[in-house]
C-alpha beads as a LAMMPS data file, in Angstrom:
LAMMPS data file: protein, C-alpha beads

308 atoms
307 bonds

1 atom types
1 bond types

-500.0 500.0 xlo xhi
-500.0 500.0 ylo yhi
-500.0 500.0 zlo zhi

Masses

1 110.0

Atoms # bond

1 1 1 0.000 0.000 0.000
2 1 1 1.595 3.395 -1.162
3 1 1 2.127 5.908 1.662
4 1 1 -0.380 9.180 1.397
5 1 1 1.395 12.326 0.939
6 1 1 2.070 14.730 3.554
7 1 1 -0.792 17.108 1.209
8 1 1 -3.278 14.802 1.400
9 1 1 -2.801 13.898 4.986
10 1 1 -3.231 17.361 5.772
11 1 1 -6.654 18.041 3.594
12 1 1 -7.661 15.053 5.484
13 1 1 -6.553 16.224 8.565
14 1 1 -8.426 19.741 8.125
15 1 1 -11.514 19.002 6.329
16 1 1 -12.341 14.876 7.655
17 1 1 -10.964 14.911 10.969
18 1 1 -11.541 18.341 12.435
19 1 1 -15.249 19.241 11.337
20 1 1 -16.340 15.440 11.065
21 1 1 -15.119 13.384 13.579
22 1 1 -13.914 15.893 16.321
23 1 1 -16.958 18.430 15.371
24 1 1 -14.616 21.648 15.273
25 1 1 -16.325 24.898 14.303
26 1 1 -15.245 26.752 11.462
27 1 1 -12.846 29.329 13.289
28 1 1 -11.387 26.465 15.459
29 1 1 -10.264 24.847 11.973
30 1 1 -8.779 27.610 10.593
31 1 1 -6.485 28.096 13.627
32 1 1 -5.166 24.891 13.329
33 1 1 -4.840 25.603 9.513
34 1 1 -2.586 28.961 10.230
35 1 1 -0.682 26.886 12.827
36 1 1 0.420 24.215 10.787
37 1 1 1.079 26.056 7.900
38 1 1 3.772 28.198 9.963
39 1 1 5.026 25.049 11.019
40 1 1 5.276 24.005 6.820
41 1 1 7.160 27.082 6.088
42 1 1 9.656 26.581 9.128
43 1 1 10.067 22.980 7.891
44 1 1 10.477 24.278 4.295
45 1 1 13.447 27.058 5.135
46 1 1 15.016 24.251 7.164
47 1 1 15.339 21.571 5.195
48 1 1 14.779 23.217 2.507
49 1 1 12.478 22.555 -0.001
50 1 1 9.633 24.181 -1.786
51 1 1 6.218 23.782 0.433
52 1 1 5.028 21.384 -2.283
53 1 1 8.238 19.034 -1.868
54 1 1 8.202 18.693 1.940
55 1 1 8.061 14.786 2.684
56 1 1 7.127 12.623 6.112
57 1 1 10.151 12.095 7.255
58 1 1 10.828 15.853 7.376
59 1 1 8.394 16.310 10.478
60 1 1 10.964 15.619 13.241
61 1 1 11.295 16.748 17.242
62 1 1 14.018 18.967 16.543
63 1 1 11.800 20.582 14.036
64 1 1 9.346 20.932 16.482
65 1 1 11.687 21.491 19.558
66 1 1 12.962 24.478 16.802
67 1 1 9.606 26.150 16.425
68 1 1 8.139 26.425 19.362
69 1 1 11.664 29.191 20.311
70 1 1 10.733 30.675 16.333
71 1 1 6.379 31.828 17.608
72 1 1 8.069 33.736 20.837
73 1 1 11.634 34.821 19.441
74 1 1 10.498 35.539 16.176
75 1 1 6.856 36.312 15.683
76 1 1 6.588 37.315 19.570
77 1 1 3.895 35.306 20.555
78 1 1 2.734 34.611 23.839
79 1 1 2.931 31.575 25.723
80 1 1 -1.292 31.183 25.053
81 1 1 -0.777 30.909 21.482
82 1 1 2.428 29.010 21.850
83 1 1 0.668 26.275 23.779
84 1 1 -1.985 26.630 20.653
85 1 1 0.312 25.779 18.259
86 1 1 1.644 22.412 20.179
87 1 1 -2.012 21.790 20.853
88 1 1 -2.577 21.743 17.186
89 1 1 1.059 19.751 16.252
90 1 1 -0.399 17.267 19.310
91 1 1 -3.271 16.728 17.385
92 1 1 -2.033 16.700 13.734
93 1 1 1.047 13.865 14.609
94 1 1 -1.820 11.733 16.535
95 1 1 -3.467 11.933 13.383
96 1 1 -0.758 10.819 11.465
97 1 1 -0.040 7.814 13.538
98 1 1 -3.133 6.603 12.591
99 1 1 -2.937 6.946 9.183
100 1 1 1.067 6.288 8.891
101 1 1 2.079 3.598 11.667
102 1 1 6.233 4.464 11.080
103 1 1 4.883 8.570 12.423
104 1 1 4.118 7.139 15.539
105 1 1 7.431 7.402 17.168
106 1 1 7.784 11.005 16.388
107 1 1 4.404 11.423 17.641
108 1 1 4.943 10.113 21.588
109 1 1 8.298 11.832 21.471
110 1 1 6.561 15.633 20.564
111 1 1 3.298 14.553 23.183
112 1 1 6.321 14.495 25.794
113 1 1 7.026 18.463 25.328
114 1 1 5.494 20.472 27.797
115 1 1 3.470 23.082 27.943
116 1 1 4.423 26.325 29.593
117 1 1 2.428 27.626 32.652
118 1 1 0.169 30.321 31.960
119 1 1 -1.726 31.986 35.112
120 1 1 -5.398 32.070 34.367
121 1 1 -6.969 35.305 32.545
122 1 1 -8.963 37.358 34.839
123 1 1 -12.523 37.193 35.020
124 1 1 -14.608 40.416 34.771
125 1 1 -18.417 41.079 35.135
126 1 1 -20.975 43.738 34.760
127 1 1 -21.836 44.599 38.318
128 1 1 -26.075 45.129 38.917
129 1 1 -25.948 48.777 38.320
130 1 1 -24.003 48.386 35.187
131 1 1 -26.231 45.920 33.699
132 1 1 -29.654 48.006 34.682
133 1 1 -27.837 51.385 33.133
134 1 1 -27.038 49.318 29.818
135 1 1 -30.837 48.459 29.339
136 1 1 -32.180 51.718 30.438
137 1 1 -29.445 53.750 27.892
138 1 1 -31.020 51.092 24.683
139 1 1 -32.662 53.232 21.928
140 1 1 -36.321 52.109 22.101
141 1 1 -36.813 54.068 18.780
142 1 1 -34.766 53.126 15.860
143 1 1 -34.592 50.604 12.786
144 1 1 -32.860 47.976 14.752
145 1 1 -33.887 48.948 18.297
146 1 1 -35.787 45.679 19.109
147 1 1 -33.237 44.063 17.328
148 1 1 -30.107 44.715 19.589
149 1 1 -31.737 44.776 22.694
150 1 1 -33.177 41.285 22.334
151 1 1 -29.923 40.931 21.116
152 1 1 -28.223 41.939 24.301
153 1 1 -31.023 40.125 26.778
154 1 1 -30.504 37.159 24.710
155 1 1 -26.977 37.005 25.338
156 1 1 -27.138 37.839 29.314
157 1 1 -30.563 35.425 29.400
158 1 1 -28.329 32.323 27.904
159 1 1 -24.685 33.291 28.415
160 1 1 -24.526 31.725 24.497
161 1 1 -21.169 32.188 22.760
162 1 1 -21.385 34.810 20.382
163 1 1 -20.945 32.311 17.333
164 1 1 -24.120 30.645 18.752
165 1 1 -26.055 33.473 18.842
166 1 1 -25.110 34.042 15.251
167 1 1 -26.481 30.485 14.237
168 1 1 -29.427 30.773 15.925
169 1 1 -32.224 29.940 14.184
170 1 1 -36.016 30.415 14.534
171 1 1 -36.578 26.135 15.025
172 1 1 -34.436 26.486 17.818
173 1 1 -36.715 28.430 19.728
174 1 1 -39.862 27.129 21.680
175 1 1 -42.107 29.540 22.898
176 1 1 -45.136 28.526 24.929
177 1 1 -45.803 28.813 28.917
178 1 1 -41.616 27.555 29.649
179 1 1 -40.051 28.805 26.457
180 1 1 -36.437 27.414 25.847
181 1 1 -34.169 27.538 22.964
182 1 1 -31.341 25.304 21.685
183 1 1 -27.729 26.470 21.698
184 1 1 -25.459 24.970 19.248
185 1 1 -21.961 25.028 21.133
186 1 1 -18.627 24.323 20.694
187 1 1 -17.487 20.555 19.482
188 1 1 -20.907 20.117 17.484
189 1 1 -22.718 19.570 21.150
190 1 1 -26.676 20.971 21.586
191 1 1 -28.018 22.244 25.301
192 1 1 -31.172 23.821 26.231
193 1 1 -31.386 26.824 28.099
194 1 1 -34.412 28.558 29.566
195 1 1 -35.765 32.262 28.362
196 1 1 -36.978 34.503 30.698
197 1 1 -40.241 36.045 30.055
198 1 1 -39.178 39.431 28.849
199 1 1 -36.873 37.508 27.056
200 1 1 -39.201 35.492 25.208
201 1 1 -41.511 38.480 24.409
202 1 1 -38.770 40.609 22.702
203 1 1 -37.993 37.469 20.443
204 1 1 -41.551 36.934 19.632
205 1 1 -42.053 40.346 18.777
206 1 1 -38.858 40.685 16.659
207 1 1 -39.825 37.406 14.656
208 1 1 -43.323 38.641 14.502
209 1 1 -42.150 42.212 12.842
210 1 1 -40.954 40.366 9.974
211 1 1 -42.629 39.713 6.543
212 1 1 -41.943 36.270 6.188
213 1 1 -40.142 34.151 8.563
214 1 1 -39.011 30.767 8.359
215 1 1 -38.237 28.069 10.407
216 1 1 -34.550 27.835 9.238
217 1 1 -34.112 32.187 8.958
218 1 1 -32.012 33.343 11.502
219 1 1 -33.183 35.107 14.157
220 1 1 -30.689 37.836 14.540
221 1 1 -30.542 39.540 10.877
222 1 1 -28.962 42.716 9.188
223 1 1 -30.058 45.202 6.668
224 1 1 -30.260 42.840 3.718
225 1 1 -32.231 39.573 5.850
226 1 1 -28.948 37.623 6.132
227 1 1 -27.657 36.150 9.167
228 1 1 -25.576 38.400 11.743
229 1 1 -21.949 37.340 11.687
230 1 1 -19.883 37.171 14.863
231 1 1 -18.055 40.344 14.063
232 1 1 -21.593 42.038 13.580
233 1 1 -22.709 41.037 17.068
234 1 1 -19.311 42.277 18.330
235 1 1 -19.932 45.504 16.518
236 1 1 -23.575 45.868 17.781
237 1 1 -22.074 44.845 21.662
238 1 1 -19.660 47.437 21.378
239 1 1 -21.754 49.936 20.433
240 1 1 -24.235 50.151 23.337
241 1 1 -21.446 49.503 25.569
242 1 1 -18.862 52.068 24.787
243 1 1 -19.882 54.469 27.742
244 1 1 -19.469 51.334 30.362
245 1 1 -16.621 49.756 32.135
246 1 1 -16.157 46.333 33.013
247 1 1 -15.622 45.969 36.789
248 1 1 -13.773 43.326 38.177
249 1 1 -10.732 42.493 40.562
250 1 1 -8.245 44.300 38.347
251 1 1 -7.902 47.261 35.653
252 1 1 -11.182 47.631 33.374
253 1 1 -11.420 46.694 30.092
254 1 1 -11.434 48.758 27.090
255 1 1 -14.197 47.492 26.317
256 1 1 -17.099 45.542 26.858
257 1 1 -17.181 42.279 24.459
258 1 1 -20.346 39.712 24.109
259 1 1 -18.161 37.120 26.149
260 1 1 -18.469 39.258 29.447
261 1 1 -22.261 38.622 29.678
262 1 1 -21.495 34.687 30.026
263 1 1 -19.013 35.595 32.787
264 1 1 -21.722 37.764 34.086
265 1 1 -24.391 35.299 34.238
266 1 1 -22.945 32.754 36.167
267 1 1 -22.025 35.779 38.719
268 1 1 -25.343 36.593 38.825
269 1 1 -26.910 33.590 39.124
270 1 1 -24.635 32.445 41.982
271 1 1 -24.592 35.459 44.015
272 1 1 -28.107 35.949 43.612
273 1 1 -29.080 32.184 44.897
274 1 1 -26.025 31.610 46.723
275 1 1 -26.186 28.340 44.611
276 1 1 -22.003 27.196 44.889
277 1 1 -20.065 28.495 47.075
278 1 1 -17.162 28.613 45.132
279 1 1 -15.322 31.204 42.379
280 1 1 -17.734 32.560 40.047
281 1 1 -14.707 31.708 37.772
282 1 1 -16.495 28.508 36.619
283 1 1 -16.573 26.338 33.505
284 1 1 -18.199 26.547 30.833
285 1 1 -19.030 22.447 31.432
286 1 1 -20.523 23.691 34.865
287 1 1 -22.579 26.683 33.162
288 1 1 -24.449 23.884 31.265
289 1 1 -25.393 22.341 33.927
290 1 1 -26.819 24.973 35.505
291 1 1 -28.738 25.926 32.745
292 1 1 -30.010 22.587 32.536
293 1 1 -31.471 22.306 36.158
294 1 1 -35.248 23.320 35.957
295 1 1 -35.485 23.553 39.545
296 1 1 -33.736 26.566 39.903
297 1 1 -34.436 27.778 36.284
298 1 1 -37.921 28.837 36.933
299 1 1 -36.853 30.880 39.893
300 1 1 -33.965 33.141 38.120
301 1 1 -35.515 35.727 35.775
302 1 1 -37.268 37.609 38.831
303 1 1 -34.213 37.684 40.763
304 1 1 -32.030 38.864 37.910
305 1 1 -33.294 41.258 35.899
306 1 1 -36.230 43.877 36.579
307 1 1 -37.905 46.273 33.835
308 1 1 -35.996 45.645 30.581

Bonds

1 1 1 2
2 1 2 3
3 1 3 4
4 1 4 5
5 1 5 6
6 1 6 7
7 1 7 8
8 1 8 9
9 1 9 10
10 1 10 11
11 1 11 12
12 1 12 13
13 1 13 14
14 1 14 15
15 1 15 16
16 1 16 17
17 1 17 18
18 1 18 19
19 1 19 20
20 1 20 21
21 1 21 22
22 1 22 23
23 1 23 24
24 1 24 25
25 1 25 26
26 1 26 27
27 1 27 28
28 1 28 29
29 1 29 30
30 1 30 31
31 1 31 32
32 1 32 33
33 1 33 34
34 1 34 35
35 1 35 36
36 1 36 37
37 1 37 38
38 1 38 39
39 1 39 40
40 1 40 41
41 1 41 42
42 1 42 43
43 1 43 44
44 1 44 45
45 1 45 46
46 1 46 47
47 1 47 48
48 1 48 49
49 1 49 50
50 1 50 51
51 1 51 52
52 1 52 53
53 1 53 54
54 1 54 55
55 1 55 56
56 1 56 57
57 1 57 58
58 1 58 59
59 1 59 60
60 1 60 61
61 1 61 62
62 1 62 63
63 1 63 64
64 1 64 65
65 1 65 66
66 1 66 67
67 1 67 68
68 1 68 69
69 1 69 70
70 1 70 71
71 1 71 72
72 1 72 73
73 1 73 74
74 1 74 75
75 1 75 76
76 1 76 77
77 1 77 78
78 1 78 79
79 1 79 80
80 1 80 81
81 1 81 82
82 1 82 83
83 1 83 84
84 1 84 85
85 1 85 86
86 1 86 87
87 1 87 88
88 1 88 89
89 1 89 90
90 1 90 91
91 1 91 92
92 1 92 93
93 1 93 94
94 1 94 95
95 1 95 96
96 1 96 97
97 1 97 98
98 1 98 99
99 1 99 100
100 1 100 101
101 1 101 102
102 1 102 103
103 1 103 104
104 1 104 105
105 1 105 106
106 1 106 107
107 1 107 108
108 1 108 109
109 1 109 110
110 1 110 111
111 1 111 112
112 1 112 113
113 1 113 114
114 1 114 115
115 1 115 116
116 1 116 117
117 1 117 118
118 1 118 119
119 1 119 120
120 1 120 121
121 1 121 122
122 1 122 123
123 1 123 124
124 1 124 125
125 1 125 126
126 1 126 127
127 1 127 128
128 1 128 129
129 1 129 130
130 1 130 131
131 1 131 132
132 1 132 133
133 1 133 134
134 1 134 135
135 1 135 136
136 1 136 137
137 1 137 138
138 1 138 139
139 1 139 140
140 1 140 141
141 1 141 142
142 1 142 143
143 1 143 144
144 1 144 145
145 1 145 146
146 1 146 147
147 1 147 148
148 1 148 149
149 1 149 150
150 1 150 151
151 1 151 152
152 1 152 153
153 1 153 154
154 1 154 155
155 1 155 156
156 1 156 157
157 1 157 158
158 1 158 159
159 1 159 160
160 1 160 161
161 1 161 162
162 1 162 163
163 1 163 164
164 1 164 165
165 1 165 166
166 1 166 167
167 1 167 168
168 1 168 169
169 1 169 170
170 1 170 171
171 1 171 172
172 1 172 173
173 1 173 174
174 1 174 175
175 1 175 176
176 1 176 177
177 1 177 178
178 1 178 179
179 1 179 180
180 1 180 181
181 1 181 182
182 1 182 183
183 1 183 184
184 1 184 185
185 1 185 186
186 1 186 187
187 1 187 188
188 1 188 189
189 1 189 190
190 1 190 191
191 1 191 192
192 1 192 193
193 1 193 194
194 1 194 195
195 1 195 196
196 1 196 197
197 1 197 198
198 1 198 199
199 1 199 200
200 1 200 201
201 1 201 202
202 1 202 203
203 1 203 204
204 1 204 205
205 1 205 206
206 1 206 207
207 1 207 208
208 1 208 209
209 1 209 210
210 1 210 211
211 1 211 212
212 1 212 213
213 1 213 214
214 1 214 215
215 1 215 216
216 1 216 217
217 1 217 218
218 1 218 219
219 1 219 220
220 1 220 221
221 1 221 222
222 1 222 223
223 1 223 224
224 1 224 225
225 1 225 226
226 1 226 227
227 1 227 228
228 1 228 229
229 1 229 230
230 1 230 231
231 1 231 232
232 1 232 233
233 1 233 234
234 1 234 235
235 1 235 236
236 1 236 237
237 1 237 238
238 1 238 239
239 1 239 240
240 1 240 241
241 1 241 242
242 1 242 243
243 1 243 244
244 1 244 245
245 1 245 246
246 1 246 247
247 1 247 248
248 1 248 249
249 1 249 250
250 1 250 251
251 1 251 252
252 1 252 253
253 1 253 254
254 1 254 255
255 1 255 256
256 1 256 257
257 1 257 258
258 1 258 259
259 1 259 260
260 1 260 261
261 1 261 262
262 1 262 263
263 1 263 264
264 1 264 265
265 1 265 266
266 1 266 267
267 1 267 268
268 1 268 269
269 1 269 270
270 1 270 271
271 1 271 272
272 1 272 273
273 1 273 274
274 1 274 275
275 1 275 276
276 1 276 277
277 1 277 278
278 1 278 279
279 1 279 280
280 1 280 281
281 1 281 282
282 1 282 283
283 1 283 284
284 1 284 285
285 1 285 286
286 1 286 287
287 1 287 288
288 1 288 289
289 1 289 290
290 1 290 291
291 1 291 292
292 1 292 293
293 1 293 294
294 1 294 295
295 1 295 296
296 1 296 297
297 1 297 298
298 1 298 299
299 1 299 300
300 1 300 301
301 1 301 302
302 1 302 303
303 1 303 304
304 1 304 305
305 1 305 306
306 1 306 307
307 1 307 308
């Protein structure tokens, strides 16, 4: 059996094994796409060789041992992205030991380099007075009024990942007595999350201000009917928020970005329940589950957000 080239064990690698079998989103593959293909060109000036010519046996741990120095020295990356890239070489030689038995020795010698410590990022939050000025600031008059504040509910309501609110579409959401939606998350995995009330009313109106809706249209649209992308959201997040500051042990942020509502949340939710008594620096694993419990679920919207 003839050995696959190093090309085609890559466009396997990127468009079979990422978005198929390990259910990457589209962003998450194209960061392991930019990584490897700095690794290519390191391997190419080494050897060298055009990118075209670079064979198997060219992938070695001094290669590897040589490029991790290259992202800090060189391109001045941080250790976060430097840990990336190994991430993504871990990933792509297990691959290739699959699919290539002789790669597998390379592959348990490059698992065996470490990664360097990184102290966690900080966690920042909207305190109660922050959020309730945000709502009460919101146009109520305007083209896309309804629009970005059921926007911005949406995303404090669910903590959703801003991709996620981007994909949402109208099937996903069940309105009725308990409305819910479905997220679409990270690694191709579904949860349900409750809406609040006032929640659930702004999405019913905004869907109800439309034409024609569908139960595949997004729910979050721009000017021309097409689907908000995650820059858009950013945009529209940034916006509204430019007169706030995060607050938070620490400095503030520049500014405020979709992510901070997830961190804000959980923070709410715990402090306002006194659910866990632990760090309201939690998982994302653990904020599913909370948004999963319906015992608590019914009792939240009251408690967390008042006349929006």
């Amino acid at each position: 059996m003839t050995t696959p080239s190093l090309g085609a064990l890559l466009h396997a690698f990127l468009t079979d094994e990422l978005p198929l079998r390990k259910g990457l989103r589209p962003a998450s593959i194209k960061a392991h796409r930019d990584a490897l293909r700095l690794f290519r060109v390191v391997i190419a000036a080494d050897v060298p060789c055009r990118l075209s010519q670079i064979a198997l046996d060219a992938l070695t741990l001094d290669r590897v041992r040589r490029f991790l120095p290259y992202l800090e020295e060189n391109r001045h990356n941080h250790r976060p992205t430097r840990n990336h890239r190994l991430t993504v070489l871990h990933a792509f030689l297990d691959f290739l030991a699959r699919r290539v038995p002789e790669c597998l020795a390379v592959a348990q010698q490059v698992a065996g380099i470490p990664f360097k410590r990184v102290p966690p990022p900080e966690t920042r939050f909207l305190d109660r007075d922050t959020i309730t000025q945000l709502f009460a600031q919101l146009p109520k008059n305007g083209r896309f009024a309804l629009r970005d504040r059921a926007i911005l509910l949406f995303l404090y309501n669910t903590a959703a990942r801003v991709h996620e609110v981007a994909d949402l579409r109208v099937a996903d959401i069940q309105f009725g007595e308990k409305p819910w939606v479905r997220l679409h998350g990270k690694g191709d995995k579904w949860r349900a999350c409750p809406l609040w009330k006032q929640t659930s009313e702004l999405l019913q109106q905004l869907l109800n201000n439309r034409p024609t809706s569908s139960s595949t249209q997004a729910v979050f649209t721009s000017n021309g009917r097409r689907s908000l992308t995650r820059f858009g959201i950013y945009k529209i997040v940034r916006r509204h928020t430019a007169q706030l500051h995060a607050s938070a042990v620490g400095p503030s942020r520049p500014h405020i970005s979709p992510h901070l509502f997830r961190h804000n949340t959980e923070t709410s939710i715990t402090l306002s329940h006194g659910l866990f008594h632990r760090n309201p620096t939690a998982t994302t694993g653990r904020r599913t589950t909370f948004h999963q419990d319906n015992q608590w679920a019914s009792n939240w919207p009251v408690a967390l957000v008042d006349n929006v």
